[in-house]
C-alpha positions as CSV (number, residue, x, y, z in Angstrom):
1,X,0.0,0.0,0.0
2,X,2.6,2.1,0.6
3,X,3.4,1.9,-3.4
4,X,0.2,3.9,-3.9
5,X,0.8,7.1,-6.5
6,X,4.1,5.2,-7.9
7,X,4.0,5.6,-11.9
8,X,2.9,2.4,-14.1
9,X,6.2,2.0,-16.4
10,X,6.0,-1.4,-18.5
11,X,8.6,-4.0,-17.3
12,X,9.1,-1.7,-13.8
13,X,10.2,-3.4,-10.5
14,X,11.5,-0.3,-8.3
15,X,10.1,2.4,-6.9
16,X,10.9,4.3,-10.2
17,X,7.4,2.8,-11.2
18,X,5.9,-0.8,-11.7
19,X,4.3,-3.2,-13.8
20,X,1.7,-4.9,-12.3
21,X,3.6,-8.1,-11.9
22,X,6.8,-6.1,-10.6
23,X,4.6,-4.8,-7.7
24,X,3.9,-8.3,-6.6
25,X,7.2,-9.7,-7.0
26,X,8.7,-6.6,-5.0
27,X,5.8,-7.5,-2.2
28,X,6.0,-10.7,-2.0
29,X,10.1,-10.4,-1.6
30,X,9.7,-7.9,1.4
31,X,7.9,-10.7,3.0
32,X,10.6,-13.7,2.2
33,X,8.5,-14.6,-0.2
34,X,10.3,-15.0,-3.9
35,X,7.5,-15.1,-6.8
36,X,8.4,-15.9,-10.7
37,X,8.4,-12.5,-12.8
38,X,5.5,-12.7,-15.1
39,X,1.8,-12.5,-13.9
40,X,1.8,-15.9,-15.9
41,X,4.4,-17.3,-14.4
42,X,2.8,-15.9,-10.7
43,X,-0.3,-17.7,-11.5
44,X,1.1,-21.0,-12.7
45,X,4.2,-21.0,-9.6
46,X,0.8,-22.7,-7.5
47,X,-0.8,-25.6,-7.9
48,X,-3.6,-24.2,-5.2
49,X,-5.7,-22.2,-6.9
50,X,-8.5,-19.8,-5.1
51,X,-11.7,-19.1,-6.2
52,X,-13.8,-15.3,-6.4
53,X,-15.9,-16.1,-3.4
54,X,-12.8,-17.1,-0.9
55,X,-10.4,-14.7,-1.8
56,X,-8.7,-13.2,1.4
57,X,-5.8,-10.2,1.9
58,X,-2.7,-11.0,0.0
59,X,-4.1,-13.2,-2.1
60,X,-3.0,-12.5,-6.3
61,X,-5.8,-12.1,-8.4
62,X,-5.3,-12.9,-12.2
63,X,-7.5,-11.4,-14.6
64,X,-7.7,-11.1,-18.5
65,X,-6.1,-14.5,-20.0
66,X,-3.4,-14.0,-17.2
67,X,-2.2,-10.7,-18.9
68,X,-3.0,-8.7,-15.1
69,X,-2.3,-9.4,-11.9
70,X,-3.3,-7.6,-8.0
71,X,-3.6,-8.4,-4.6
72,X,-6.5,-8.4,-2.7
73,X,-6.1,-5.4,-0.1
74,X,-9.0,-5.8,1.8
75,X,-12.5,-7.4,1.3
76,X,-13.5,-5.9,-2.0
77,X,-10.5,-4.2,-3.3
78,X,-7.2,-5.1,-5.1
79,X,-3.9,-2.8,-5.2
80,X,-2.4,-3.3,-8.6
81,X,-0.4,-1.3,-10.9
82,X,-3.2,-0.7,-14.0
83,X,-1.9,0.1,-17.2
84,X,0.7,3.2,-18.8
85,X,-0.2,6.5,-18.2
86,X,-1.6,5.4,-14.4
87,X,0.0,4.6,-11.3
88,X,-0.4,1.8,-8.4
89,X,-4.0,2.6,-6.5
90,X,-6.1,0.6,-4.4
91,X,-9.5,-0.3,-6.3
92,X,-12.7,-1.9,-6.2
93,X,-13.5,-5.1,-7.5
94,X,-15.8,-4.3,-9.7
95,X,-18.3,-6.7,-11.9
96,X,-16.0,-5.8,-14.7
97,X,-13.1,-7.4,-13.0
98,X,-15.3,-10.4,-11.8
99,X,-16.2,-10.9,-15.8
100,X,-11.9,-11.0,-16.5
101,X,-11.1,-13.0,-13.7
102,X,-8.9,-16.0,-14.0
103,X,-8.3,-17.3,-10.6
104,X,-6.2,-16.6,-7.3
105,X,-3.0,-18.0,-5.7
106,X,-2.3,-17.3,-2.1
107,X,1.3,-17.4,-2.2
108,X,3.6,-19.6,0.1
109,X,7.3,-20.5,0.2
110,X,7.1,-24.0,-0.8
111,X,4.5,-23.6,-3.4
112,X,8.0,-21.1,-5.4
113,X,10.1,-23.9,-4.5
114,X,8.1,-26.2,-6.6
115,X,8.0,-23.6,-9.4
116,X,11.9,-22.9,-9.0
117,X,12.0,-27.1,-9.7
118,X,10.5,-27.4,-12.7
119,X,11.6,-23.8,-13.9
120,X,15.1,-25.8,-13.2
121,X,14.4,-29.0,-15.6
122,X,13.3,-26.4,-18.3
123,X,16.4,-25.1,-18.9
124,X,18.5,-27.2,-17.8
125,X,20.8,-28.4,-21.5
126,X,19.1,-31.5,-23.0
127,X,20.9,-34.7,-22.8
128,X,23.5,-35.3,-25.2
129,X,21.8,-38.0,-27.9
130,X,23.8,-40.9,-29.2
131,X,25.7,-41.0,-32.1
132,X,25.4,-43.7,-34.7
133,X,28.5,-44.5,-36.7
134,X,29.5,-46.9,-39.5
């Protein structure tokens, strides 16, 4: 909350401005609590999903084919970074944002740890293949 009036700047993670994914990684991290980058990435870093009617403070809401991502502030309301040419602000969930919603995630420490696993194998070199000769 105390990110409130902080410019919207596309790809931001500092106090110069945020993205909306950039706020929650930043949030999350003053709490211990390491998220992926990418609102996708947030989303799918959980295998625990949360639905409209039991969201609860600190959850991350994901809304418009994963493309946006906030956190429930209170009963109600979301504080998220909206879009270029706006800054972070508290808002209320409106029946617009029910229509876009995706799903939640309340984040946890493990839950990353899982997500850091697989994140892991996917890069990770592929085997070398055998060679046939002649």
């Amino acid at each position: 909350m105390t990110k409130r009036g902080i410019p919207y700047v596309w790809g931001g993670t500092s106090d110069r401005g945020y993205d909306c994914s950039g706020l929650m990684l930043r949030a999350y991290e003053s709490a211990g609590i390491e998220l992926p980058r990418t609102a996708r990435e947030q989303y799918g870093a959980f295998s625990r999903k949360i639905g409209w009617e039991n969201l609860k403070p600190g959850d991350l809401v994901f809304f418009s084919n994963l493309g946006h991502v906030g956190m429930i502030s209170k009963p109600g309301f979301m504080v998220h970074a909206p879009r270029s040419g706006d800054v972070v602000k508290e808002e209320k969930l409106s029946s617009w944002r029910r229509d876009a919603f995706v799903g939640a995630v309340r984040p946890d420490p493990a839950g990353v740890r899982r997500w850091s696993k697989v994140l892991e194998k996917r890069r990770a070199p592929a085997p070398d293949m055998p060679t046939a000769t002649l």
